[in-house]
C-alpha positions in Angstrom: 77.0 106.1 112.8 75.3 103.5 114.4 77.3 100.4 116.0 76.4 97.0 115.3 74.2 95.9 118.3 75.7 92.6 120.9 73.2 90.1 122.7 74.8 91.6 126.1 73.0 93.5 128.4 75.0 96.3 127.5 73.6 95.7 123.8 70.2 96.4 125.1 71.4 99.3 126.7 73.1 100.7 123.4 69.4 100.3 121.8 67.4 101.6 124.5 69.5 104.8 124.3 69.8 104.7 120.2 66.1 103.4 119.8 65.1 106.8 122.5 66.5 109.2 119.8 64.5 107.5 116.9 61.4 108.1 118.9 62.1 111.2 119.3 63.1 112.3 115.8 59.9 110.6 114.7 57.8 113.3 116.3 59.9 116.2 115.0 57.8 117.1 111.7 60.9 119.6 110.4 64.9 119.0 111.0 65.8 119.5 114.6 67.5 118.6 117.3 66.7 114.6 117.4 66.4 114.6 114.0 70.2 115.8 113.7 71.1 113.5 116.4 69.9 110.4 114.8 71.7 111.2 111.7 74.7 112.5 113.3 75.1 110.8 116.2 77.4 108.2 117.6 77.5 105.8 120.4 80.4 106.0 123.3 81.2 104.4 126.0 82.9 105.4 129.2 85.8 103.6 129.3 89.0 105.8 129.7 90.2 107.3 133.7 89.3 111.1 133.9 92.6 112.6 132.5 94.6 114.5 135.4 94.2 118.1 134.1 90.3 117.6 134.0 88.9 119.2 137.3 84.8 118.7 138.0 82.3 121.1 136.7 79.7 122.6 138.4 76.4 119.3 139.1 74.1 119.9 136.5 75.8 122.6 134.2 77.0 119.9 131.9 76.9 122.5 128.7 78.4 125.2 130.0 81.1 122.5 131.7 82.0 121.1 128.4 81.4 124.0 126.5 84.4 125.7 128.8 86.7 123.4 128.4 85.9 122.4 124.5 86.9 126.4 123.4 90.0 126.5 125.5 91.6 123.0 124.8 92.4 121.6 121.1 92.8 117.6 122.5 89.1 117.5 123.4 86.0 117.9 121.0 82.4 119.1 122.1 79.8 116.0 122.2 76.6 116.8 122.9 73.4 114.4 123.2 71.9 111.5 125.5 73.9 109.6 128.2 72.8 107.2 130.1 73.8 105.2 132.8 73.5 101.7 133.5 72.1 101.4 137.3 69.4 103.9 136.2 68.6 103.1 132.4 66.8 106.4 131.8 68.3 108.7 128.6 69.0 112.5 130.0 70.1 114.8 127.7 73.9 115.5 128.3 77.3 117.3 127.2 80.6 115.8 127.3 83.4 115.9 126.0 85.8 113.2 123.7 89.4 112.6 123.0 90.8 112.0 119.5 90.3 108.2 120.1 86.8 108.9 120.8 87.2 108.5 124.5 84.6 109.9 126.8 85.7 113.2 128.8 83.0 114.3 131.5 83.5 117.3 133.1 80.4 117.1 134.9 79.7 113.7 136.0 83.0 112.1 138.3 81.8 108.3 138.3 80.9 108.0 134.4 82.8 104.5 133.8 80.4 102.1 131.9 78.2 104.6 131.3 76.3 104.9 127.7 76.4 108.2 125.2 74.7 108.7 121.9 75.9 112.1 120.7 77.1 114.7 117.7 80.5 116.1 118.2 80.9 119.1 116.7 83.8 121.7 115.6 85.4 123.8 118.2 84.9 127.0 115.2 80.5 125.8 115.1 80.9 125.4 119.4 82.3 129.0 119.1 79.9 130.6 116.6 76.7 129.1 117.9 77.9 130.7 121.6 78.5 134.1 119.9 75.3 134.5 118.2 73.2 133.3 121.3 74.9 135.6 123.6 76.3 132.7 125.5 73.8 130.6 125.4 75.0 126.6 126.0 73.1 123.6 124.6 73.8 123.4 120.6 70.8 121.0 119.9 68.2 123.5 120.8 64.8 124.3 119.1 65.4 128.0 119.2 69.1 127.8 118.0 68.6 125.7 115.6 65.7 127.3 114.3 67.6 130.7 113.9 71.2 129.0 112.8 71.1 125.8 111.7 67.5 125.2 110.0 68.2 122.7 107.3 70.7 119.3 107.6 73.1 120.9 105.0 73.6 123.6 107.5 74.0 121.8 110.6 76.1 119.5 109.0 79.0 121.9 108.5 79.0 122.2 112.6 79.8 118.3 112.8 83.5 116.9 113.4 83.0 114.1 111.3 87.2 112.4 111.5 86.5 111.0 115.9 86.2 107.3 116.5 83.3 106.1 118.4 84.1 104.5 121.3 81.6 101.7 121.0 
């Protein structure tokens, strides 16, 4: 789901980072990992205070941070994608997690407020699966795990929680 773009700066921002995964998934010659993201994905912002039970991950582990938390909790879903943030307009590739209003949850980044996410959330029972059959592995939009698990759209599809709000 795309959101209707604004004249703001923050609209710019919204297509650098959407306009970064169409790039991307114009390379990709087969389905993968941008390719799912630009169909899947959606755009969130930061907006929401870091919810009290929420403790900081580990800098830089932001899969396995969000992964944690996304198998033991059932008021958070797994988001995984591009986020971006606004002093430093550069997309990295990121995990996070979202409330049921489609609020941003970061486990791994503590001042996130403002900041820009295009990303596919996906069932806790696909999160759980796709960590099985890698042997732990975290990071869902992968080449090789996708390759092995999720090959075609059809498949991957069935991984994405498709009733969250977008934030944006």
């Amino acid at each position: 789901m795309i959101v209707q773009q604004t004249a703001t700066a923050e609209g710019s921002l919204d297509m650098l980072l959407i306009e970064h995964v169409r790039r991307l998934a114009r390379w990709e010659h087969v389905f993968g990992p941008a390719t799912a993201l630009s169909s899947f994905g959606r755009l969130y912002t930061s907006i929401a205070n870091r919810p009290r039970w929420l403790l900081s991950g580990q800098a830089k582990q932001c899969f396995l941070n969000a992964t944690a938390i996304a198998l033991v909790r059932d008021d958070v879903t797994y988001v995984e994608g591009f986020a971006l943030d606004p002093g430093t307009p550069i997309p990295v590739e990121h995990a996070w997690l979202v409330d049921d209003n489609g609020h941003v949850i970061d486990p791994t980044w503590d001042e996130n407020r403002g900041h820009l996410y295009y990303g596919v959330p996906f069932e806790k029972d696909f999160v759980a699966t796709m960590m099985k059959l890698s042997g732990g592995e975290c990071g869902l939009l992968d080449h090789r795990l996708m390759r092995q698990y999720a090959r075609s759209e059809q498949q991957f599809e069935r991984g994405v929680r498709g009733n969250l709000k977008s934030s944006a």
